[in-house]
KEMARVEX-684405 format. One line per field, with one value per residue (C-alpha): residue number from 1; x, y, z. Coordinates in Angstrom, 1 decimal. Layout:
num = c(NUM, ...);
xx = c(X, ...);
yy = c(Y, ...);
zz = c(Z, ...);
END
This chain:
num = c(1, 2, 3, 4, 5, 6, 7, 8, 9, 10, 11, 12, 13, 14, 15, 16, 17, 18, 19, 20, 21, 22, 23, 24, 25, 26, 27, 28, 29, 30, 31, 32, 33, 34, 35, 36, 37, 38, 39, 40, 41, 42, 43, 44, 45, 46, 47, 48, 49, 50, 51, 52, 53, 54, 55, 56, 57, 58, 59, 60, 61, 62, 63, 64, 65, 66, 67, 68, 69, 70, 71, 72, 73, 74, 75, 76, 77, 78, 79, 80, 81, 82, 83, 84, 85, 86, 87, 88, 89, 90, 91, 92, 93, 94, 95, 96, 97, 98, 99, 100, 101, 102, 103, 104, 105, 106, 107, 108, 109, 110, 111, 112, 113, 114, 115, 116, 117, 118, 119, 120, 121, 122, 123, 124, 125, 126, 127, 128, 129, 130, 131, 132, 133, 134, 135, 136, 137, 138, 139, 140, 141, 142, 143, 144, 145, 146, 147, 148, 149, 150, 151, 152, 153, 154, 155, 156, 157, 158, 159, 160, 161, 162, 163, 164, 165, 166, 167, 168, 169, 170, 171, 172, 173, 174, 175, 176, 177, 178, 179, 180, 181, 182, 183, 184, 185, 186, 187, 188, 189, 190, 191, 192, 193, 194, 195, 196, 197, 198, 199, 200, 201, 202, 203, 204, 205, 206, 207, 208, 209, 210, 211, 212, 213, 214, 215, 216, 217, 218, 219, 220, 221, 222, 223, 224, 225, 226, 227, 228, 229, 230, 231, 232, 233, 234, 235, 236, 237, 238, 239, 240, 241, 242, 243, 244, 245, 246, 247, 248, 249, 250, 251, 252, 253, 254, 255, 256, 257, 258, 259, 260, 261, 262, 263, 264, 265, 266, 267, 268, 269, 270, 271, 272, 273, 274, 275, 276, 277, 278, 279, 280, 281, 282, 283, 284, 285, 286, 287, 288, 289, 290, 291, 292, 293, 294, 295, 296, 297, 298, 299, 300, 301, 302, 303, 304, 305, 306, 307, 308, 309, 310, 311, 312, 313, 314, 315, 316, 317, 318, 319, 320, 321, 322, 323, 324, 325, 326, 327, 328, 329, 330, 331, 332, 333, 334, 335, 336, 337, 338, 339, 340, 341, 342, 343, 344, 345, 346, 347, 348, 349, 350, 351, 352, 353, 354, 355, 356, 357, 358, 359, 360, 361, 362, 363, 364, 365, 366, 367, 368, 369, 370, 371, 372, 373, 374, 375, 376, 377, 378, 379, 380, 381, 382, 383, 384, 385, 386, 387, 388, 389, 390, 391, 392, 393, 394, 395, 396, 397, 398, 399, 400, 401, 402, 403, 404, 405, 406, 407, 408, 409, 410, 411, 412, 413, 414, 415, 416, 417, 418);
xx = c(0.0, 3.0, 4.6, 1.2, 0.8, 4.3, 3.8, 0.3, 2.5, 5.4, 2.7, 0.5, 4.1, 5.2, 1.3, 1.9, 5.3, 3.9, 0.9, 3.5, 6.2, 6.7, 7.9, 10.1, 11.0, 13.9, 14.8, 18.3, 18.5, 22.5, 22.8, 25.2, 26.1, 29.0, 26.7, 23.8, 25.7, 27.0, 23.4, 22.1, 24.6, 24.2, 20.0, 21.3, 22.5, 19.4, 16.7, 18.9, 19.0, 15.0, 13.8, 9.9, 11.3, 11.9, 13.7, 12.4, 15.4, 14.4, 17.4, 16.6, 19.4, 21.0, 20.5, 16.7, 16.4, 14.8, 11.9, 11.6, 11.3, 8.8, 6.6, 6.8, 5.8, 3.1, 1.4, 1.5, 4.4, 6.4, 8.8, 9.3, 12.9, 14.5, 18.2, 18.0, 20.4, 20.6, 19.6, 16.3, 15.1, 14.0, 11.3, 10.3, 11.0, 7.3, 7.0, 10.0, 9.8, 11.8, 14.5, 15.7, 14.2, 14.6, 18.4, 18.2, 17.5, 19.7, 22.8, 25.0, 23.6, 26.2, 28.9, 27.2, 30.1, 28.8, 28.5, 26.3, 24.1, 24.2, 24.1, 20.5, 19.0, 19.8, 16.7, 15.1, 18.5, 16.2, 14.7, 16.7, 14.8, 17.5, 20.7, 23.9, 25.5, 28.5, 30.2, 31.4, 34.0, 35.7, 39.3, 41.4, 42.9, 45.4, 47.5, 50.6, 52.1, 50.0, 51.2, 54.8, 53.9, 52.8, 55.4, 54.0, 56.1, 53.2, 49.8, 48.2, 47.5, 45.7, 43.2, 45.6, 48.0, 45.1, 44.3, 47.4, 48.0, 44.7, 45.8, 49.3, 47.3, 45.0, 47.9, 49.0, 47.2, 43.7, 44.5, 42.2, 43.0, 39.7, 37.1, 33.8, 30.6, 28.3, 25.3, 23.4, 24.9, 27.6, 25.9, 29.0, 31.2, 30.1, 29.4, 32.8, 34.3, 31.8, 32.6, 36.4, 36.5, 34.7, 36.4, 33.2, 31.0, 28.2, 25.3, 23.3, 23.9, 22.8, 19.6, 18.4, 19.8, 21.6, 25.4, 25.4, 25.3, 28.5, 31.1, 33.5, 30.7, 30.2, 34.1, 33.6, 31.2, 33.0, 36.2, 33.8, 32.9, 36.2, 37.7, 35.1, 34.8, 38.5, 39.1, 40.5, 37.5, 36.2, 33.4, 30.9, 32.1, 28.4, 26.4, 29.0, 27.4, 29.5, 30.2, 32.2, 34.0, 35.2, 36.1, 37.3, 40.1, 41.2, 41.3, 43.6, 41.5, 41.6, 44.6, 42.0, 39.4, 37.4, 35.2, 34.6, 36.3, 33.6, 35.7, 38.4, 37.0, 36.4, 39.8, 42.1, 40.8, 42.2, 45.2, 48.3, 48.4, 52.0, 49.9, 47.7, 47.3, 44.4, 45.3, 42.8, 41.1, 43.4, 42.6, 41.4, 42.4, 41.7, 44.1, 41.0, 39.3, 35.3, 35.1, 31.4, 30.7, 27.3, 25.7, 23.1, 21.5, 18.5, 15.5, 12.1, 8.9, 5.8, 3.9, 5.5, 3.0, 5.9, 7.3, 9.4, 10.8, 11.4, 13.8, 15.7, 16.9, 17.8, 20.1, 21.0, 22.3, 24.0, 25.5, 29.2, 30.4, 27.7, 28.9, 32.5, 31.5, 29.3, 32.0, 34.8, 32.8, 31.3, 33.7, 32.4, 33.9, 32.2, 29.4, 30.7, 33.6, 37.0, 36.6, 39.3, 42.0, 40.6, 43.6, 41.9, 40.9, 44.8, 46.1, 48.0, 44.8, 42.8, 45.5, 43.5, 40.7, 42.3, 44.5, 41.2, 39.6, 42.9, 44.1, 42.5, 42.5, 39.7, 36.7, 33.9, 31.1, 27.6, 24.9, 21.6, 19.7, 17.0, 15.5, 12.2, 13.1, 16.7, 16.6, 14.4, 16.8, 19.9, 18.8, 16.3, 16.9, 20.9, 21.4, 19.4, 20.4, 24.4, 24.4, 23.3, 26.4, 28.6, 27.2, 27.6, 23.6, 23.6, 26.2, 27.5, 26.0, 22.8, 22.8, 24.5, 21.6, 18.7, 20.5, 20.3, 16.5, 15.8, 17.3, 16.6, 12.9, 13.0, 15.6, 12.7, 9.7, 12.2, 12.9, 9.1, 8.6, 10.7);
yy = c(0.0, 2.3, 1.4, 2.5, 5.5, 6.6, 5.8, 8.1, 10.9, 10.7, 10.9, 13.6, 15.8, 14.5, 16.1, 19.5, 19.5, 19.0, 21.3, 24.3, 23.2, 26.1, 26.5, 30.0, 30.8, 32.3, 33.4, 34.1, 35.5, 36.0, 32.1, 30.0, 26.3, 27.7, 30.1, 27.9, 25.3, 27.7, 29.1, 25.5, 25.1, 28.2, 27.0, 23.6, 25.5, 27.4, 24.3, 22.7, 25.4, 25.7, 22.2, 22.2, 25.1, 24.5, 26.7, 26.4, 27.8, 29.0, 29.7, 31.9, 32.4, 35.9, 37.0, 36.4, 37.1, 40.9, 39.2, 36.3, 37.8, 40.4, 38.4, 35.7, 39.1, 40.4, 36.9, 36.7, 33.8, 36.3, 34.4, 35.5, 36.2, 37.6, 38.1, 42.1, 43.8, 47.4, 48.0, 46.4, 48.4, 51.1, 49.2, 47.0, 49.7, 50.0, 45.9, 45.6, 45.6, 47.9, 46.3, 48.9, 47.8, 44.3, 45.4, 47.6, 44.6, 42.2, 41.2, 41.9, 44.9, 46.9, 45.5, 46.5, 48.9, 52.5, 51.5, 48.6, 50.7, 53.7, 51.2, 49.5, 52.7, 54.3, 53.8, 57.4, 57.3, 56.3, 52.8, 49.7, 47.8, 45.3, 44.2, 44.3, 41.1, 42.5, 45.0, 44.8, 47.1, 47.0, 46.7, 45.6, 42.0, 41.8, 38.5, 38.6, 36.5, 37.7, 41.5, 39.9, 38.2, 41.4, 43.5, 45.9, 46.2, 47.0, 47.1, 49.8, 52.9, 55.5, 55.0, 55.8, 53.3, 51.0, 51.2, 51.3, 47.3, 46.4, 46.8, 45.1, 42.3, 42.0, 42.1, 38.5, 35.4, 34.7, 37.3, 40.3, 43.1, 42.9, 41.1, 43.3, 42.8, 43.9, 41.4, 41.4, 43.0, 45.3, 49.0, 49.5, 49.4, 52.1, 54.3, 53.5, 54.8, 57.5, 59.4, 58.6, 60.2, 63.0, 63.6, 63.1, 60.6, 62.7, 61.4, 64.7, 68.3, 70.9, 71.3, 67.7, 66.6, 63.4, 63.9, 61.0, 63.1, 65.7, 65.5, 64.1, 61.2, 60.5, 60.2, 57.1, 55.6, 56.1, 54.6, 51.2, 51.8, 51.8, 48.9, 46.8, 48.0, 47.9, 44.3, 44.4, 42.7, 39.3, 39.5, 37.7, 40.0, 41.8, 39.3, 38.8, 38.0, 37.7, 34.1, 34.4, 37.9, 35.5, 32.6, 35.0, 35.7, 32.6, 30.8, 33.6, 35.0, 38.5, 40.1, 42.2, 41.8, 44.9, 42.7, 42.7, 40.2, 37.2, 37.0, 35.6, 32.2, 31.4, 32.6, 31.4, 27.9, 27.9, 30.6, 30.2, 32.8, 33.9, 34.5, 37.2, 40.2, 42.6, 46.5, 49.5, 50.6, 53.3, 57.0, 58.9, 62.6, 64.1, 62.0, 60.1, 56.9, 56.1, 52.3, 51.2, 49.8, 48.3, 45.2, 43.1, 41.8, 40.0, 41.4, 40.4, 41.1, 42.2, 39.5, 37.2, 35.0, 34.8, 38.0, 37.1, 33.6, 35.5, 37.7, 35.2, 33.6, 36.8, 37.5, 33.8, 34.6, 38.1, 36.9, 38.2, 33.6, 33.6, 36.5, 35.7, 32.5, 33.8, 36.6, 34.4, 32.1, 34.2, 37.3, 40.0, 42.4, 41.7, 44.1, 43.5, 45.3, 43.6, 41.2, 42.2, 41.2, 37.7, 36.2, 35.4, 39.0, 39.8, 38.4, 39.9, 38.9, 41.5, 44.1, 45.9, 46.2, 47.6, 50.0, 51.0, 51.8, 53.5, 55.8, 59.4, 58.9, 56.2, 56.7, 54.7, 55.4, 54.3, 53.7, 55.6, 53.0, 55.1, 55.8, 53.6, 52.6, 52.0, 48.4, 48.5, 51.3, 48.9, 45.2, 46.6, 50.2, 50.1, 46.5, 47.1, 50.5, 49.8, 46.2, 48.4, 51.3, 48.4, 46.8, 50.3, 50.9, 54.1, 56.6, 57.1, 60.5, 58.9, 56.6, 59.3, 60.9, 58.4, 57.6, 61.0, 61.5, 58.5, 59.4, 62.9, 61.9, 59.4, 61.9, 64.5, 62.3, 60.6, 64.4, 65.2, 62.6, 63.5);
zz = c(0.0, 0.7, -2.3, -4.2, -2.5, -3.2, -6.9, -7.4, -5.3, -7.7, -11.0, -9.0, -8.6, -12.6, -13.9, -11.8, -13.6, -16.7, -16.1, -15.3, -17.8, -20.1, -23.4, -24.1, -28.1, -28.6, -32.2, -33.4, -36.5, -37.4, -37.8, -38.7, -37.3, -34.9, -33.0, -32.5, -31.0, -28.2, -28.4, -27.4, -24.8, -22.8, -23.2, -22.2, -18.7, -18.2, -18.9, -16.3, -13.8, -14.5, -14.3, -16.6, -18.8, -22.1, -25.0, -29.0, -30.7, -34.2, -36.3, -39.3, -42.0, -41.8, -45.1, -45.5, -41.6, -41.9, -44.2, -42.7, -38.9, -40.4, -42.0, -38.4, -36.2, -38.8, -38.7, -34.8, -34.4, -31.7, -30.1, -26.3, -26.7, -29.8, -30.9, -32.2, -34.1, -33.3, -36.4, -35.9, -32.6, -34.3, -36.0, -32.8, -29.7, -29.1, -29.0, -27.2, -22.8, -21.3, -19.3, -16.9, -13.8, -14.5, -14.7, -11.5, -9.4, -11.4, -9.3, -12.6, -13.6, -11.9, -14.1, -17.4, -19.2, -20.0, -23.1, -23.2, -21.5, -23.5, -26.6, -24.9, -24.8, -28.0, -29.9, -27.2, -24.9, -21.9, -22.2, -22.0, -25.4, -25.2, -23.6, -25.9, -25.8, -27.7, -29.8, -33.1, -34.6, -37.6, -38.5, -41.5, -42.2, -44.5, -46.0, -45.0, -47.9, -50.1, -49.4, -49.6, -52.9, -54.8, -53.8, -50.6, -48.0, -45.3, -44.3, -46.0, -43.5, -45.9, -48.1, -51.3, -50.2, -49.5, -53.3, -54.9, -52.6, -53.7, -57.2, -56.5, -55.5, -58.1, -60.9, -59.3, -60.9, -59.6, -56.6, -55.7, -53.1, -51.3, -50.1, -51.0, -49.3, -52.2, -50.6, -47.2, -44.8, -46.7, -45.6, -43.2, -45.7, -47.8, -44.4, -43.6, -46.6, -47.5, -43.7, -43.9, -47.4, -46.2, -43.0, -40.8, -39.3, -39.0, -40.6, -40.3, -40.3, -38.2, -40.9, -40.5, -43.8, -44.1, -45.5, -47.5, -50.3, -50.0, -52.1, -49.4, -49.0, -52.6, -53.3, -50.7, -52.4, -55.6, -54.1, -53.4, -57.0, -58.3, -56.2, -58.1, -61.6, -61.5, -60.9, -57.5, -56.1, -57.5, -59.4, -58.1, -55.1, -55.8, -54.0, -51.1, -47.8, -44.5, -45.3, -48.9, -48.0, -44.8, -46.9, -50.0, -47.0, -45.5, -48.7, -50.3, -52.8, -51.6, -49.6, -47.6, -45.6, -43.2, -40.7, -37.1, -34.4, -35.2, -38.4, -36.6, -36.1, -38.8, -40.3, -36.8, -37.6, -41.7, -41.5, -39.6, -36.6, -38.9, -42.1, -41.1, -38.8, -38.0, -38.2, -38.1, -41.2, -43.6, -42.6, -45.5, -46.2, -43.1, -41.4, -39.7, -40.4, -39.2, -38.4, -38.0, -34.2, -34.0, -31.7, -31.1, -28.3, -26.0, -26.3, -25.0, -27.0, -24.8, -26.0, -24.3, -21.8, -19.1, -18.4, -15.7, -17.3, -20.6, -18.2, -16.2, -19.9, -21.1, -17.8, -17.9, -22.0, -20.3, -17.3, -17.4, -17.5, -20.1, -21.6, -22.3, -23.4, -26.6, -26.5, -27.4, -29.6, -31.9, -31.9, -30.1, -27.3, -24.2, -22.2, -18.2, -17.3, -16.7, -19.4, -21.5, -18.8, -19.7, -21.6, -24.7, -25.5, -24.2, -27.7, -31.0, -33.0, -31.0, -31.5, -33.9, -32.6, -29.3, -31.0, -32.9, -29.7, -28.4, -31.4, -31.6, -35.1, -35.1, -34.8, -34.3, -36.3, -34.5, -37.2, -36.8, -35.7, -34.0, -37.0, -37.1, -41.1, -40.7, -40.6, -44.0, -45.6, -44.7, -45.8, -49.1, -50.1, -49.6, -50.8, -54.0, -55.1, -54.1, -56.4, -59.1, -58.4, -58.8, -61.8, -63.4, -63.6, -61.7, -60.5, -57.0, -57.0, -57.8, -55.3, -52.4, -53.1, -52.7, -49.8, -48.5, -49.0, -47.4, -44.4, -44.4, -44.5, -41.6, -39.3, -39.8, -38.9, -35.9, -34.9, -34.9, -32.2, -29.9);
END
């Protein structure tokens, strides 16, 4: 009879479990195999630590991840936790919770640098509509025996010289100088050139209109022009995600490569540590150069049926162990301070990143991604109309001043809300 009674207790306390189990998604949407495994394992820690919680990751492929994500929120499949790129939280702010009081009373929240703060509020510099998980700044690889190979004695630290290698390069048999991102993804680098040719990262002037489309800014967007058009980039360099400009690099195709640290991976585990080195991005002819810095991060839709479960994975994901763990794995600089005395971050292949954040000639460009459109203007209107500079169908003015419109537009209605 004991025995019996002990049995309907253990089945009473196995239905309550399964009566309160819950079930969290959690969608990431810069995918690739790499990340999701450390994605599943960190979840792998939290299910554990929350026995009856479960976590649906949905992985959706980076470069159809703006449509797809749209079209899943528009048809009411929100997932409870979302991976956001800070380009994104202009469109979602108002669907996003705000996170500062869940931070307040987090026992890490202290240790939260400045500027993964100031980067979780930037969509109205007062709510928390995410927490950064990481910061991505952009610096140059180069090929060391490639350089060697064409003739250029060192890293290139101006834009000129930067061209004049990439030519080199080029001139050697199935070589090119760089690695173009012409597909998803590649806005940065045409901001990136357009404010280092014009001497200023500023993306508007004291009028509200965008500065994509002075003459400094144009001659940028001409210099992407030319890189292509000139045969220093492969061809099929048009429709270049972050995958092929990554593997245009480590295979030797191209001599250089701008990216952020998640690059590294990929390239560490294919290169010899003695065949490559990371430097900041040329100056151009103001003696400056404007490296894009942008993030993502954990962000919690307000739909979510469990507010407080939706919370405890996010500062599960953000914890600083957590942290340093997605950090070192998928190439980002971490958000709690004191993690760059950790000895992997401590390395040469960091170098130029740290020197990037150290020289008073660098500086980092943050994208506008307040601006409730930006996320459209970057993955559509900038892919689309950029292709087409390269291909030769429309001119760099042309395209400067689409741009410029654009912008100018949503900086107006963005100013009108404030």
């Amino acid at each position: 009879m004991r025995k019996l009674i002990g049995t309907i207790s253990a089945l009473a306390v196995m239905a309550t479990t399964a009566v309160h189990a819950e079930t969290l998604k959690l969608v990431e949407v810069i995918t690739s195999p790499e990340r999701t495994e450390v994605l599943q394992g960190l979840v792998d820690e939290f299910e554990a630590a929350n026995p009856g919680t479960e976590v649906e990751i949905v992985s959706l492929p980076w470069g159809q991840a703006f449509e797809k994500f749209a079209t899943m929120v528009a048809g009411g499949d929100i997932p409870d936790v979302v991976e956001m790129p800070d380009r994104w939280a202009g469109i979602y702010k108002d669907r996003l919770v705000d996170l500062n009081d869940k931070i307040a009373g987090w026992e890490h929240g202290k240790t939260l640098t400045q500027k993964t703060v100031d980067m979780g509020r930037q969509t109205d510099g007062k709510s928390m509509r995410m927490i950064p998980y990481g910061f991505y700044l952009r610096a140059l690889f180069y090929n060391k025996k490639l350089l060697e190979e064409a003739g250029v004695a060192a890293p290139p630290k101006t834009m000129e010289e930067f061209m004049t290698a990439s030519k080199a390069v080029s001139e050697l048999d199935g070589k090119y100088g760089y690695c173009l991102r012409g597909g998803p993804g590649g806005l940065n680098g045409w901001i990136m050139m357009a404010a280092t040719m014009n001497g200023d990262n500023t993306f508007f002037d004291e009028n509200g209109k965008s500065t994509l489309n002075q003459p400094g800014s144009v001659e940028g967007i001409q210099f992407l022009i030319d890189l292509y058009q000139n045969g220093y980039a492969p061809k099929d360099a048009v429709s270049w995600g972050f995958n092929e400009i990554v593997a245009g690099f480590y295979s030797g195709t191209c001599a250089f490569l701008d990216q952020d640290p998640d690059a590294l991976i990929a390239v560490s585990e294919r290169m010899e540590p003695e065949d490559f080195a990371v430097v900041p991005m040329p100056v151009g002819p103001g003696g400056k150069a404007f490296p894009t810095i942008g993030f993502a991060g954990w962000g919690m839709f307000d739909t979510t049926k469990d507010e407080d479960l939706s919370w405890k994975l996010i500062a599960h994901l953000s914890n600083p162990e957590a942290n340093k763990t997605w950090a070192k794995r998928v190439g980002v600089i971490p958000i709690h301070e004191g993690a760059e005395q950790d000895p992997h971050f401590k390395t040469e292949q960091f170098a130029g990143w740290f020197e990037t954040l150290n020289g008073e000639q660098y500086i980092p460009t943050v994208m506008p991604t307040y601006l409730e459109q930006f996320g459209y203007f970057a993955d559509s209107i900038a892919l689309e109309t950029s292709q087409e500079a390269l291909l030769g169908q429309i001119s760099a003015q042309e395209v400067a001043d689409q741009w410029a419109a654009f912008l100018t537009e949503e900086y107006g209605r963005w100013k009108e809300a404030q």
